[in-house]
PyMOL Python script that loads the backbone (N, CA, C, O; Angstrom):
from pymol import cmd

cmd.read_pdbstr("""\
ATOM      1  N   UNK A   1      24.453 -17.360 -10.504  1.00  0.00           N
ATOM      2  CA  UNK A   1      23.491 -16.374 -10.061  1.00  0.00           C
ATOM      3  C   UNK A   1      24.227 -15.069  -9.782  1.00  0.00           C
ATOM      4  O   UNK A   1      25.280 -15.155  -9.151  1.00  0.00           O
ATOM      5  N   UNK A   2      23.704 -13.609 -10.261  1.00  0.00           N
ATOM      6  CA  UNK A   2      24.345 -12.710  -9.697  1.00  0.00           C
ATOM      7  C   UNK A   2      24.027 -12.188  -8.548  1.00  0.00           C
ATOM      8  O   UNK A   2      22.952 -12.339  -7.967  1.00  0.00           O
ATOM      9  N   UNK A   3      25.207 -11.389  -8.089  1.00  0.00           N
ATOM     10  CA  UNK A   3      25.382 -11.286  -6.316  1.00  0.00           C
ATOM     11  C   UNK A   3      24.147  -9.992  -6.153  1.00  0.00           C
ATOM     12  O   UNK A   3      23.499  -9.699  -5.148  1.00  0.00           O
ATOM     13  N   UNK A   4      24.108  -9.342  -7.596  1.00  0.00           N
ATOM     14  CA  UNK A   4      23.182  -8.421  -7.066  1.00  0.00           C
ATOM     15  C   UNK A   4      21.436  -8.620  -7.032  1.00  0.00           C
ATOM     16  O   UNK A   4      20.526  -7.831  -6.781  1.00  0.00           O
ATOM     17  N   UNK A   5      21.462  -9.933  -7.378  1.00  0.00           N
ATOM     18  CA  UNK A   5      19.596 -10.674  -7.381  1.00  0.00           C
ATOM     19  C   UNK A   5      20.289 -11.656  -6.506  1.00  0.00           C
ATOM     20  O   UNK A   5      21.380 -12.206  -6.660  1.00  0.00           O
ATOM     21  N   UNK A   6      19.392 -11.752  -5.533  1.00  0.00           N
ATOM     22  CA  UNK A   6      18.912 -12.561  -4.541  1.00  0.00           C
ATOM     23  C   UNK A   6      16.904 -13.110  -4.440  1.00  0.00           C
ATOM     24  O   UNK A   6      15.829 -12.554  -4.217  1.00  0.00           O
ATOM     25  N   UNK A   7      17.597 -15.008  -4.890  1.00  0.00           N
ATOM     26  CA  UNK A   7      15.868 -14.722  -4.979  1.00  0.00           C
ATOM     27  C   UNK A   7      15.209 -14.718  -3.906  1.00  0.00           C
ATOM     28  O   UNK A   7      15.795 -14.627  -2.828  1.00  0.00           O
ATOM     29  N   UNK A   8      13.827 -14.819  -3.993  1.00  0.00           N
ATOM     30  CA  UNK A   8      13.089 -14.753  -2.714  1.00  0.00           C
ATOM     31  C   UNK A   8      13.337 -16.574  -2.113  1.00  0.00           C
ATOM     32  O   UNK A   8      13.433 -17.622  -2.751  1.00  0.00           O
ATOM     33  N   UNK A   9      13.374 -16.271  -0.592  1.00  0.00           N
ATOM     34  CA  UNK A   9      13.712 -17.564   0.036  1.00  0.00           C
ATOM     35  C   UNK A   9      12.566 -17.678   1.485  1.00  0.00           C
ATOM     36  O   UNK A   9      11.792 -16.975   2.135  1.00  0.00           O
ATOM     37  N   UNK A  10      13.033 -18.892   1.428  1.00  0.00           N
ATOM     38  CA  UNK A  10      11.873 -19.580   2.054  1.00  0.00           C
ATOM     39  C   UNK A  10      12.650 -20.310   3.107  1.00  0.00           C
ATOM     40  O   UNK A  10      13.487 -21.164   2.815  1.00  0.00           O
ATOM     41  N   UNK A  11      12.247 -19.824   4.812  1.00  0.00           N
ATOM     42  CA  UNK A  11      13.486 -20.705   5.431  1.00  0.00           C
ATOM     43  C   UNK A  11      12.321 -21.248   6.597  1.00  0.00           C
ATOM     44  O   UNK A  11      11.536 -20.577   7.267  1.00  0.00           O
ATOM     45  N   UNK A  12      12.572 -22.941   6.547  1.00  0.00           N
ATOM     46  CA  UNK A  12      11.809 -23.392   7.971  1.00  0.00           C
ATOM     47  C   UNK A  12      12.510 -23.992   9.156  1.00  0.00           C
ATOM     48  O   UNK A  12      13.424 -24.808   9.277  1.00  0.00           O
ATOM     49  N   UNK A  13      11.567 -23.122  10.211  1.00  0.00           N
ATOM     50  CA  UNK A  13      12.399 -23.109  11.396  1.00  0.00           C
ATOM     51  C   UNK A  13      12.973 -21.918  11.630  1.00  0.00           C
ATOM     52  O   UNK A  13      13.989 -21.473  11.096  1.00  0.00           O
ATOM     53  N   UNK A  14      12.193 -21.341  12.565  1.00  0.00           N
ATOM     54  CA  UNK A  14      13.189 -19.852  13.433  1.00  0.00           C
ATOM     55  C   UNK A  14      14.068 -19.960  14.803  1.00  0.00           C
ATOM     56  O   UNK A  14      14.085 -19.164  15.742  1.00  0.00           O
ATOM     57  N   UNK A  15      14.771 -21.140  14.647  1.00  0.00           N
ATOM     58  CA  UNK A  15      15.605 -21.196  15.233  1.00  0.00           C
ATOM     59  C   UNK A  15      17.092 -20.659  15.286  1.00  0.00           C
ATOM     60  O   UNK A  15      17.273 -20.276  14.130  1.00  0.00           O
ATOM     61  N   UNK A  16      18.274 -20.416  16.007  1.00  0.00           N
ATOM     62  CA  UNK A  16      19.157 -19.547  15.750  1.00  0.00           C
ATOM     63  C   UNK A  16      19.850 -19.863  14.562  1.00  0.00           C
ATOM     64  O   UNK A  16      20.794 -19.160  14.199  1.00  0.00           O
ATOM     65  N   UNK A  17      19.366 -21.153  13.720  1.00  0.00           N
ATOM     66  CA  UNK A  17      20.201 -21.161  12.439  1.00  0.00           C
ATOM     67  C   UNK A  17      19.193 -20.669  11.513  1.00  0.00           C
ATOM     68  O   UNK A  17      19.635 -19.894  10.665  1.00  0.00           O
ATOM     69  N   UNK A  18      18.379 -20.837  11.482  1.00  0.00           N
ATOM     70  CA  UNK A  18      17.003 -20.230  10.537  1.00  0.00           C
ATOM     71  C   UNK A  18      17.290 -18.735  10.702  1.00  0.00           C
ATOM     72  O   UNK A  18      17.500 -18.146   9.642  1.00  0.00           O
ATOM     73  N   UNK A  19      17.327 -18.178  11.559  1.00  0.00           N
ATOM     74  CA  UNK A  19      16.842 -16.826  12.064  1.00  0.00           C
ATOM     75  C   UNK A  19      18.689 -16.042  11.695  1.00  0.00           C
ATOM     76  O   UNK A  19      18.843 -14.855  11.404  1.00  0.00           O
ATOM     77  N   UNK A  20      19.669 -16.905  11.796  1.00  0.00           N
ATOM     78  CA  UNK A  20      20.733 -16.633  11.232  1.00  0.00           C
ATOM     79  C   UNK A  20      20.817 -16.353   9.798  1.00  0.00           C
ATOM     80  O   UNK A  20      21.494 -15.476   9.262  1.00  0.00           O
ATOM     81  N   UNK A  21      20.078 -17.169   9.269  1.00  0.00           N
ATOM     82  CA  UNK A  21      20.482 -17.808   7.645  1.00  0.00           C
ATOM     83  C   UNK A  21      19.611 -15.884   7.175  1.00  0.00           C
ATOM     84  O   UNK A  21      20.200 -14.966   6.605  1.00  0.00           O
ATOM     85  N   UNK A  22      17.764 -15.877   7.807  1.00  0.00           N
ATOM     86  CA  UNK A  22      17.023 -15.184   7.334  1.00  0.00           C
ATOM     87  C   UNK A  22      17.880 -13.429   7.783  1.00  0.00           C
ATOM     88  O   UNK A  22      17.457 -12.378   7.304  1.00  0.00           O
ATOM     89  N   UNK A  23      18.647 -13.471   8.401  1.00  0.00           N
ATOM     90  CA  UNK A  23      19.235 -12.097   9.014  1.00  0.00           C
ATOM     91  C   UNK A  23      19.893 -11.658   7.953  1.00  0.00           C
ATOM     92  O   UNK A  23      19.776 -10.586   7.360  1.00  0.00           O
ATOM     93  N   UNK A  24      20.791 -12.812   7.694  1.00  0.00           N
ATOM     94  CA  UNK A  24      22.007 -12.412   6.493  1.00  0.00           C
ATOM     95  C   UNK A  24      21.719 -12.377   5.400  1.00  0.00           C
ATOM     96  O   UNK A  24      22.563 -11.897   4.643  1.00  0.00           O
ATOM     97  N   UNK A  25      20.824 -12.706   4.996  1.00  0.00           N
ATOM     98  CA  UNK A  25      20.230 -12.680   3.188  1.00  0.00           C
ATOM     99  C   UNK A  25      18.858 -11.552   3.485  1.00  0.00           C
ATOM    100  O   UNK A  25      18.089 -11.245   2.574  1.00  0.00           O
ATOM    101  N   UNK A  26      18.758 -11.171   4.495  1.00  0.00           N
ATOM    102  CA  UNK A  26      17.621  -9.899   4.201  1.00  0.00           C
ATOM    103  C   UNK A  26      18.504  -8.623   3.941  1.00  0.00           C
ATOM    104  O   UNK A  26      18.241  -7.592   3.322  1.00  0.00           O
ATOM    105  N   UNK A  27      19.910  -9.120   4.773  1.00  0.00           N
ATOM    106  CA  UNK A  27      20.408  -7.346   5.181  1.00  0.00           C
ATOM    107  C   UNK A  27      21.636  -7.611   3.478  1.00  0.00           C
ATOM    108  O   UNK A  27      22.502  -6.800   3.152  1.00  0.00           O
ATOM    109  N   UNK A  28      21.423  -8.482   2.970  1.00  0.00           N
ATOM    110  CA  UNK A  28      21.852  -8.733   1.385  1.00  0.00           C
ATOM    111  C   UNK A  28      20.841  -8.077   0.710  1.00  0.00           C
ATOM    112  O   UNK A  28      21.006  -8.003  -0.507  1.00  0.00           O
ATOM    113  N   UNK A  29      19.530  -7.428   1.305  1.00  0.00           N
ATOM    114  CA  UNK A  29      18.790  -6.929   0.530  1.00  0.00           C
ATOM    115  C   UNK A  29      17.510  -8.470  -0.103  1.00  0.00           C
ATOM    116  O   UNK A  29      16.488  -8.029  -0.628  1.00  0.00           O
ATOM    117  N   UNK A  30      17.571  -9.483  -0.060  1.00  0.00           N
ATOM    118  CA  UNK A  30      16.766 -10.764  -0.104  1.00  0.00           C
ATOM    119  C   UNK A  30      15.673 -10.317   0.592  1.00  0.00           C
ATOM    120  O   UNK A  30      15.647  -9.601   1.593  1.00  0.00           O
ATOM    121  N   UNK A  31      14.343 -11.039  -0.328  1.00  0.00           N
ATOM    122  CA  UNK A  31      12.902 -11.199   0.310  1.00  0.00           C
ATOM    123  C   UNK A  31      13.233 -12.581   1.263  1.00  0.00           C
ATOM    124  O   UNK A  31      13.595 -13.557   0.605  1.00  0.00           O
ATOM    125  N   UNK A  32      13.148 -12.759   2.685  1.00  0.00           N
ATOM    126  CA  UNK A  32      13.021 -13.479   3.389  1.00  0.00           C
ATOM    127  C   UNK A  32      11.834 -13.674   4.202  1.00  0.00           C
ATOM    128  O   UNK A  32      11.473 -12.875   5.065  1.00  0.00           O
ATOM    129  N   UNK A  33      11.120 -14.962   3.851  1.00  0.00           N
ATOM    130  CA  UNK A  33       9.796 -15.461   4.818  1.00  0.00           C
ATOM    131  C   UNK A  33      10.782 -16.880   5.351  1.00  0.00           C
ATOM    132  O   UNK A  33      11.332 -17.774   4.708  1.00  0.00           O
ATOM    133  N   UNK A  34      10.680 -16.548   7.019  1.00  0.00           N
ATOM    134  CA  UNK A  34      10.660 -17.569   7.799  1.00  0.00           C
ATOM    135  C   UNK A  34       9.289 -18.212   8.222  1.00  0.00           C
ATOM    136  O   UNK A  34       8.381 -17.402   8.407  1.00  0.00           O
ATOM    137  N   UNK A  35       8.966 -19.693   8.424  1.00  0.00           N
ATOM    138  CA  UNK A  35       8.155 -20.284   8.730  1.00  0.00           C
ATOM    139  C   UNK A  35       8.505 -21.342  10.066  1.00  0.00           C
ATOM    140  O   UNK A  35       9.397 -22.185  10.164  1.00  0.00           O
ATOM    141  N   UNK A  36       7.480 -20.959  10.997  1.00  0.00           N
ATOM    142  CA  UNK A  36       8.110 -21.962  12.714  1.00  0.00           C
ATOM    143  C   UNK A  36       6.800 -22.410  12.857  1.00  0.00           C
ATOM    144  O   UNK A  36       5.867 -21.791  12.347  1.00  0.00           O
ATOM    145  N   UNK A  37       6.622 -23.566  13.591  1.00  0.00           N
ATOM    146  CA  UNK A  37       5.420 -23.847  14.331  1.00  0.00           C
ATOM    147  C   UNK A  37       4.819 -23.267  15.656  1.00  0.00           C
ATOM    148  O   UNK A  37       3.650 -23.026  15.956  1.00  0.00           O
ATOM    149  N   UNK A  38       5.803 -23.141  16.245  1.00  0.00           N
ATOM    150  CA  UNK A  38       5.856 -22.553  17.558  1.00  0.00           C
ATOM    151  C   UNK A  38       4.828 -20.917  17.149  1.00  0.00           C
ATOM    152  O   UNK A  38       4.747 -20.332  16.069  1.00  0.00           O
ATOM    153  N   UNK A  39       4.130 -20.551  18.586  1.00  0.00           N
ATOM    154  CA  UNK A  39       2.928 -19.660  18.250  1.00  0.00           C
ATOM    155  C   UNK A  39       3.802 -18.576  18.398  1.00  0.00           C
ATOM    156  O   UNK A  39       3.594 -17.593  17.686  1.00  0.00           O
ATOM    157  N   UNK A  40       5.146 -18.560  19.526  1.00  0.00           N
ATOM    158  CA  UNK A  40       5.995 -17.642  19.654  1.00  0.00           C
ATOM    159  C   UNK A  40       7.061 -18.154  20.201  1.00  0.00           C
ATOM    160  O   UNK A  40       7.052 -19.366  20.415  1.00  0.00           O
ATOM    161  N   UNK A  41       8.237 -17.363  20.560  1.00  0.00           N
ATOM    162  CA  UNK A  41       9.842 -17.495  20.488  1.00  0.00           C
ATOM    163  C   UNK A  41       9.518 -17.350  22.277  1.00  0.00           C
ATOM    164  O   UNK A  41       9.078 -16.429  22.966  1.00  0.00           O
ATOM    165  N   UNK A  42       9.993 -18.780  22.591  1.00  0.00           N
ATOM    166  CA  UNK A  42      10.015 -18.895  24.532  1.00  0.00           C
ATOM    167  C   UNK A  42      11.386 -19.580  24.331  1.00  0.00           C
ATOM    168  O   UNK A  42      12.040 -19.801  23.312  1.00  0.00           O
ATOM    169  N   UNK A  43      11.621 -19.859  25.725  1.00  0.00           N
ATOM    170  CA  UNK A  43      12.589 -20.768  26.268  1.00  0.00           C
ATOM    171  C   UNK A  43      12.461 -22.123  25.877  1.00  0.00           C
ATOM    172  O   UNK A  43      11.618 -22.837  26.420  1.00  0.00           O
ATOM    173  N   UNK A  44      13.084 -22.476  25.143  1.00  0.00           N
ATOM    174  CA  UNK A  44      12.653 -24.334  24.894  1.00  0.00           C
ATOM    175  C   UNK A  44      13.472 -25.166  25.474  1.00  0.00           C
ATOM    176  O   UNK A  44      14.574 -25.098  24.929  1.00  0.00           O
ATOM    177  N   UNK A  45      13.433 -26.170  26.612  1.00  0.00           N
ATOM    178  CA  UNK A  45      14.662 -26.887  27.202  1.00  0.00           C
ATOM    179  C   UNK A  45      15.770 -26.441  27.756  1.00  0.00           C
ATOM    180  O   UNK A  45      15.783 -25.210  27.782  1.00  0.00           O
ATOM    181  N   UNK A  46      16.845 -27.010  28.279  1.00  0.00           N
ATOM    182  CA  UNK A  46      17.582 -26.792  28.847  1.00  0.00           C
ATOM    183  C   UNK A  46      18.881 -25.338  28.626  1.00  0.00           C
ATOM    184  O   UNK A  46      19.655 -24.841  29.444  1.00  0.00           O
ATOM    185  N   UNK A  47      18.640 -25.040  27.209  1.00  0.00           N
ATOM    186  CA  UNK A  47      20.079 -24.142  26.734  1.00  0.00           C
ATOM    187  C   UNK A  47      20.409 -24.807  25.737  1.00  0.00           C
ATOM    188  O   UNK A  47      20.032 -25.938  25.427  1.00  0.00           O
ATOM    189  N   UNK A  48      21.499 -23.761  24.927  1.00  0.00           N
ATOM    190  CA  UNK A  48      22.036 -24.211  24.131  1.00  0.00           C
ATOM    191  C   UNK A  48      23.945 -23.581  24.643  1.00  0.00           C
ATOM    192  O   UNK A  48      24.040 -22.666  25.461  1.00  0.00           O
ATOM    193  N   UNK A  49      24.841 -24.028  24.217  1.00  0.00           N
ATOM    194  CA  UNK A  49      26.223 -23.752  24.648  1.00  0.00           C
ATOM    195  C   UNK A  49      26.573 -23.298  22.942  1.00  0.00           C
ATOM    196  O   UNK A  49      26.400 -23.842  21.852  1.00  0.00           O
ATOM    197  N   UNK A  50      27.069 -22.188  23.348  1.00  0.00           N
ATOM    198  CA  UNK A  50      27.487 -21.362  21.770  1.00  0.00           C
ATOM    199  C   UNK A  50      29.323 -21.648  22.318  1.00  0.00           C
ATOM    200  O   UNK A  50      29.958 -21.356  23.332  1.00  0.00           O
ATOM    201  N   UNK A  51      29.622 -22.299  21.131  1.00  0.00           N
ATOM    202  CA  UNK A  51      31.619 -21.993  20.697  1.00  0.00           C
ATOM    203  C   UNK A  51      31.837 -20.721  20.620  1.00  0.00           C
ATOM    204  O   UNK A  51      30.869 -19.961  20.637  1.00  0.00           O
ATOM    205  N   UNK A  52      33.365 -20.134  20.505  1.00  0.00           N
ATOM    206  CA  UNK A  52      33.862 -18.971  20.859  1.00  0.00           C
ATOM    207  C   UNK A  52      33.202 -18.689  18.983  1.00  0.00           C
ATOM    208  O   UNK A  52      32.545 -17.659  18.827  1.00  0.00           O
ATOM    209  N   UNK A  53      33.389 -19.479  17.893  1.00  0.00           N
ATOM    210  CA  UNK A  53      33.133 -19.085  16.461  1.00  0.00           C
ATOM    211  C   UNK A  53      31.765 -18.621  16.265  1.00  0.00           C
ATOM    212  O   UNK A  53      31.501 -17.754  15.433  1.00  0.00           O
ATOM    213  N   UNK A  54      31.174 -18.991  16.764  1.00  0.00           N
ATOM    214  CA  UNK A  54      29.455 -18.819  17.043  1.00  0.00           C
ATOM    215  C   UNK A  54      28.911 -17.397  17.734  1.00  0.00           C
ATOM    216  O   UNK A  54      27.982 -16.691  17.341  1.00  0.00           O
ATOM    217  N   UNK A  55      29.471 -17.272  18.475  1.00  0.00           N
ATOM    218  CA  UNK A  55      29.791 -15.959  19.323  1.00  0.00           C
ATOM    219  C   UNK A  55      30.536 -14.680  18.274  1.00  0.00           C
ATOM    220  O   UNK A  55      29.959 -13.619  18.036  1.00  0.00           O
ATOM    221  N   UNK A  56      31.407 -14.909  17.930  1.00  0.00           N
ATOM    222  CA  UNK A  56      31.815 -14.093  16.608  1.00  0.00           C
ATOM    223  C   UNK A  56      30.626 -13.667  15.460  1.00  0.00           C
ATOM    224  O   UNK A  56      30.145 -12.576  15.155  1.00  0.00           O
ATOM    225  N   UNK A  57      30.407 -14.935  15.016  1.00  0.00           N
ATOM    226  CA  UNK A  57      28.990 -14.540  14.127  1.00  0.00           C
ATOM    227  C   UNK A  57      27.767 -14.292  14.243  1.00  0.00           C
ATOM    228  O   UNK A  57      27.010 -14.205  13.275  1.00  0.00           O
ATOM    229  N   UNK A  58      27.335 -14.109  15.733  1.00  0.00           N
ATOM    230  CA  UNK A  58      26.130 -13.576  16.571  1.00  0.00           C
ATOM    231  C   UNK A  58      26.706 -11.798  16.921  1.00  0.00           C
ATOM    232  O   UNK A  58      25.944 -10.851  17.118  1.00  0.00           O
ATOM    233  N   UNK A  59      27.982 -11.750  16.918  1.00  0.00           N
ATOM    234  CA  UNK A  59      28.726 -10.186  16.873  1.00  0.00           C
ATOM    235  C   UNK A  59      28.541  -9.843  15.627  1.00  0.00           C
ATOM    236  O   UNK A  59      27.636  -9.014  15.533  1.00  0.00           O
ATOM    237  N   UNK A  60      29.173 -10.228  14.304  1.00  0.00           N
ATOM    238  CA  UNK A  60      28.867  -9.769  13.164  1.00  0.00           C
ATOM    239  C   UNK A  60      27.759  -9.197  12.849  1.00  0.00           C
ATOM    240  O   UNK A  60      27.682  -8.119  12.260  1.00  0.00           O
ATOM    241  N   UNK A  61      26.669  -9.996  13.283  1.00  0.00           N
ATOM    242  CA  UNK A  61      25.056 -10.177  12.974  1.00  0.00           C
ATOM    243  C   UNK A  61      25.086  -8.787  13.293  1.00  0.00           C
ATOM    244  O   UNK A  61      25.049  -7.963  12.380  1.00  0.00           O
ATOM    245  N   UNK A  62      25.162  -8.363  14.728  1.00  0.00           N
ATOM    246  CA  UNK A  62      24.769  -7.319  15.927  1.00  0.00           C
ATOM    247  C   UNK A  62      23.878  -7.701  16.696  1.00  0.00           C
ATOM    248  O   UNK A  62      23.037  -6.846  16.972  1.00  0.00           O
ATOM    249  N   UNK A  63      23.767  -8.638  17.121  1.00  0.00           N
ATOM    250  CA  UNK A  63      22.651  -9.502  18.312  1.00  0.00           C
ATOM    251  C   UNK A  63      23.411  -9.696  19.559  1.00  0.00           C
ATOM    252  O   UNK A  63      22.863  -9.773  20.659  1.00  0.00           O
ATOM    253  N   UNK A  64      24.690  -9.774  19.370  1.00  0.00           N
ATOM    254  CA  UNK A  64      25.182 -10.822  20.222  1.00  0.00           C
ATOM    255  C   UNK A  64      25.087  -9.198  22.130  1.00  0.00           C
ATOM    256  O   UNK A  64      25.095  -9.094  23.356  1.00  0.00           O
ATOM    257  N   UNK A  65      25.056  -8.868  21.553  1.00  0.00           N
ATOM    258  CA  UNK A  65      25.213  -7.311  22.752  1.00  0.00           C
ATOM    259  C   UNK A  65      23.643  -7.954  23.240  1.00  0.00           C
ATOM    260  O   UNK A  65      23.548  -8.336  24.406  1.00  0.00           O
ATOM    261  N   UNK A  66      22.350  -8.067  22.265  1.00  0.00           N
ATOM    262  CA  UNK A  66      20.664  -7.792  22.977  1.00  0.00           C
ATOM    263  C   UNK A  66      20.620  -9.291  23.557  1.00  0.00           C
ATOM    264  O   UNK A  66      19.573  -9.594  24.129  1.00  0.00           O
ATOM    265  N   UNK A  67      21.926 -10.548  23.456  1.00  0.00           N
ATOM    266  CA  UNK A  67      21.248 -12.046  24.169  1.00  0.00           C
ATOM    267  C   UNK A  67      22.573 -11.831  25.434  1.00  0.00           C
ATOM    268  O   UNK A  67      22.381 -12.528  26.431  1.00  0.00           O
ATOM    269  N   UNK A  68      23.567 -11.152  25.462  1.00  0.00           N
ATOM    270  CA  UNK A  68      24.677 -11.514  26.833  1.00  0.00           C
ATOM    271  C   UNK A  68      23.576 -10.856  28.067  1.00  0.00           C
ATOM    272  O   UNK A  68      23.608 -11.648  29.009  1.00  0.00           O
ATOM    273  N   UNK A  69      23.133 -10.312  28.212  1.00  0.00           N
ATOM    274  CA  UNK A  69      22.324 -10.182  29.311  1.00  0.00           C
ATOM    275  C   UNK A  69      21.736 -11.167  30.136  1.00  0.00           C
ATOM    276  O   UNK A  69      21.744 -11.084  31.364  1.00  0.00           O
ATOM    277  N   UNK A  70      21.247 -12.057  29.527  1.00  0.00           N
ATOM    278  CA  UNK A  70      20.144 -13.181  29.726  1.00  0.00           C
ATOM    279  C   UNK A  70      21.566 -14.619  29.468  1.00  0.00           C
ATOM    280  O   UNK A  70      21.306 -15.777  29.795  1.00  0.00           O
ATOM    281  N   UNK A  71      22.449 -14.376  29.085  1.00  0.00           N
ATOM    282  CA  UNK A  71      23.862 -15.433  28.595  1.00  0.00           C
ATOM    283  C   UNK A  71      24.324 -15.893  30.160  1.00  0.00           C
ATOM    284  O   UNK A  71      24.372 -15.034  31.041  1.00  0.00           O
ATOM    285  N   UNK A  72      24.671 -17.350  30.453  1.00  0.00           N
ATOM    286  CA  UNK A  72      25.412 -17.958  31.209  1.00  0.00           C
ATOM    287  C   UNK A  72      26.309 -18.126  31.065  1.00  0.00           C
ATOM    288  O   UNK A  72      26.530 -18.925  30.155  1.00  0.00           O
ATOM    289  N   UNK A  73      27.482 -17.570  31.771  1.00  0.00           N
ATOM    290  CA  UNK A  73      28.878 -17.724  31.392  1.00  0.00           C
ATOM    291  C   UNK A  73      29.679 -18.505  32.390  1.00  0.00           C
ATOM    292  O   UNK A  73      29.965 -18.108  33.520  1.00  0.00           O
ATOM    293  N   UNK A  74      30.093 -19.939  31.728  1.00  0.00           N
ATOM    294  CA  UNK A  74      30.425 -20.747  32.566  1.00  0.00           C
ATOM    295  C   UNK A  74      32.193 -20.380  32.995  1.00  0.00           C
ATOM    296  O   UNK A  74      32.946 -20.017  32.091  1.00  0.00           O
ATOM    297  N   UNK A  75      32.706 -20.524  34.428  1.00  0.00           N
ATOM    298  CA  UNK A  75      33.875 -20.158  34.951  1.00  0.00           C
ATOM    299  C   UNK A  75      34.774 -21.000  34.731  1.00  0.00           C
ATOM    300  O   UNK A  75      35.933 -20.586  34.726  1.00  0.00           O
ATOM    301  N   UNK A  76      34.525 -22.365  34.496  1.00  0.00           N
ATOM    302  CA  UNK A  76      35.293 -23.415  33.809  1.00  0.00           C
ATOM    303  C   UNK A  76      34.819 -24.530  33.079  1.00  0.00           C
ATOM    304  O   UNK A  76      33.763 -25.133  33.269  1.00  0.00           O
ATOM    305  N   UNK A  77      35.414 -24.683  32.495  1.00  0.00           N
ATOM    306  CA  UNK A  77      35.601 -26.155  31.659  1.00  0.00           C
ATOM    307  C   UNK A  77      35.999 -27.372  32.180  1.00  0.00           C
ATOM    308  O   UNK A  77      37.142 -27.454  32.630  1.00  0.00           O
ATOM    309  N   UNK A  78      34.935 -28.764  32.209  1.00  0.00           N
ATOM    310  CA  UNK A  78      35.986 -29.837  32.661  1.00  0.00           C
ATOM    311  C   UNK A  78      35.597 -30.706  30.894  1.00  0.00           C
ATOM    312  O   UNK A  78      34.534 -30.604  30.281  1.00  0.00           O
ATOM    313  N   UNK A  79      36.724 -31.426  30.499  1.00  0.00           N
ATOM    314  CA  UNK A  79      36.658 -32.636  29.668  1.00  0.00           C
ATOM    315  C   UNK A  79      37.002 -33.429  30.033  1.00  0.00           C
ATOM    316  O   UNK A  79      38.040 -33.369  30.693  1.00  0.00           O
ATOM    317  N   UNK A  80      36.225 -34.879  29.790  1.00  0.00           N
ATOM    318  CA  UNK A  80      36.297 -35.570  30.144  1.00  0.00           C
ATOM    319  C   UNK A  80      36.391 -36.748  29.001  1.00  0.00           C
ATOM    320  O   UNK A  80      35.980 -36.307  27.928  1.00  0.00           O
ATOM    321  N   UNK A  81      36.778 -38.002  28.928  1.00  0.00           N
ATOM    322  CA  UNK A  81      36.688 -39.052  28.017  1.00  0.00           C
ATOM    323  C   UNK A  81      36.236 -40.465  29.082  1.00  0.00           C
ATOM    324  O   UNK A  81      37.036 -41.182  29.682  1.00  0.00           O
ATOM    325  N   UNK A  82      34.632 -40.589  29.084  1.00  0.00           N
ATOM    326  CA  UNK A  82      34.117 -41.710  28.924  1.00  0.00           C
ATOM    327  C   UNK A  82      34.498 -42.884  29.101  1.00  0.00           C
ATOM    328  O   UNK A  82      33.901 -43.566  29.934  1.00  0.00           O
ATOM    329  N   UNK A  83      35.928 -43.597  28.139  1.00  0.00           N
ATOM    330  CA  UNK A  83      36.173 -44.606  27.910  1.00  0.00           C
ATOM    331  C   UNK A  83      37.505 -44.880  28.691  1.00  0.00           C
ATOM    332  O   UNK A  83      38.001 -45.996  28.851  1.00  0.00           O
ATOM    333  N   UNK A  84      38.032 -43.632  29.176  1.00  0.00           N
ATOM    334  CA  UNK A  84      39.457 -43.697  30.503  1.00  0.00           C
ATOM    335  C   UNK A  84      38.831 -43.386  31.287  1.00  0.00           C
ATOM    336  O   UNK A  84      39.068 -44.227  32.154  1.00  0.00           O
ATOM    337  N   UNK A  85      37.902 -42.516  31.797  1.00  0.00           N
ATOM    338  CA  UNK A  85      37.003 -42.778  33.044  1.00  0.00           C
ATOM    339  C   UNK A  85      36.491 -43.814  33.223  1.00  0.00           C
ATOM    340  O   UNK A  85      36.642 -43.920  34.440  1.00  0.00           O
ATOM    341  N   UNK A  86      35.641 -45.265  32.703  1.00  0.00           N
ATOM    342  CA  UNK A  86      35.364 -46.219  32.980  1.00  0.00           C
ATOM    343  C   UNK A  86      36.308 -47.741  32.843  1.00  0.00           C
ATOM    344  O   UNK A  86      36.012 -48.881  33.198  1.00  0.00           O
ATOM    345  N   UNK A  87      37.487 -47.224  32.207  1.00  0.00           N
ATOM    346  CA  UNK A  87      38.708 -48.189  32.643  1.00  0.00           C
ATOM    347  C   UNK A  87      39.280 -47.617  33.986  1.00  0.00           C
ATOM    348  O   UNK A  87      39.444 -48.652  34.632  1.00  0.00           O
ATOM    349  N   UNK A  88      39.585 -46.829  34.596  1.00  0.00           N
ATOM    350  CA  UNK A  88      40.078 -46.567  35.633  1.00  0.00           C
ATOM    351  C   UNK A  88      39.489 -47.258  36.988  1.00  0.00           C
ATOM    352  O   UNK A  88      40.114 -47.754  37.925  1.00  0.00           O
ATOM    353  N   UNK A  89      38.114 -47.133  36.792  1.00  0.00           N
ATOM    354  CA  UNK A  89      36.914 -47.716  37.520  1.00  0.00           C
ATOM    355  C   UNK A  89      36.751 -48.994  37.349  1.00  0.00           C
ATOM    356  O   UNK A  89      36.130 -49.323  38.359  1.00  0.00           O
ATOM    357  N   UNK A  90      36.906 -49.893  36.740  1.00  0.00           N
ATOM    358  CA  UNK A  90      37.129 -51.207  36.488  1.00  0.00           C
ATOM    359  C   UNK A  90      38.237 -51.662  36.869  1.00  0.00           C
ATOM    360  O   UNK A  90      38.096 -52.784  37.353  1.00  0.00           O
ATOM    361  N   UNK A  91      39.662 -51.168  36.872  1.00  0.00           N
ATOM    362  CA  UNK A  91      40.623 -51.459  36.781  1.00  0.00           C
ATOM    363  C   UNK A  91      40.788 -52.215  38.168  1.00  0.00           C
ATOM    364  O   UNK A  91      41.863 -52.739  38.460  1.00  0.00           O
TER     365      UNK A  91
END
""", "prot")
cmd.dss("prot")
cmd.show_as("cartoon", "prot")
cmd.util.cbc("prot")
cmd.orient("prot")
């Protein structure tokens, strides 16, 4: 396919990977129709936790400046492994 035709696309789900996918192939110049069920874009559940790589490509986009406002930025990290936490406890 050449880089300079982009066909028209069809993406379901406007979620941040939908709404990712439809950002980058419109500003390619692409006809993009997204399709969601939802009547409009609310809060759904608990959060989502974005990686430092994710965060990079929400900068690329130029979004990432209009969501840190409303962004939780956690002060630390704990990891943990499950399976040495519940041998320790048994032990």
């Amino acid at each position: 396919m050449s880089s300079a035709v982009l066909p028209e696309t069809l993406i379901v789900g406007g979620g941040i990977g939908g709404l990712s996918a439809a950002l980058c192939l419109a500003r390619r110049g692409g006809t993009v129709t997204v399709l969601e069920r939802s009547k409009s874009f609310a809060e759904v559940g608990a959060g989502i936790q974005l990686a430092p790589n994710a965060l990079r490509i929400l900068e690329r986009l130029g979004v990432l400046e209009k969501i840190m406002p409303v962004a939780v930025l956690p002060r630390r990290l704990v990891l943990a492994d499950a399976t040495r936490l519940a041998g320790a406890y048994l032990a």
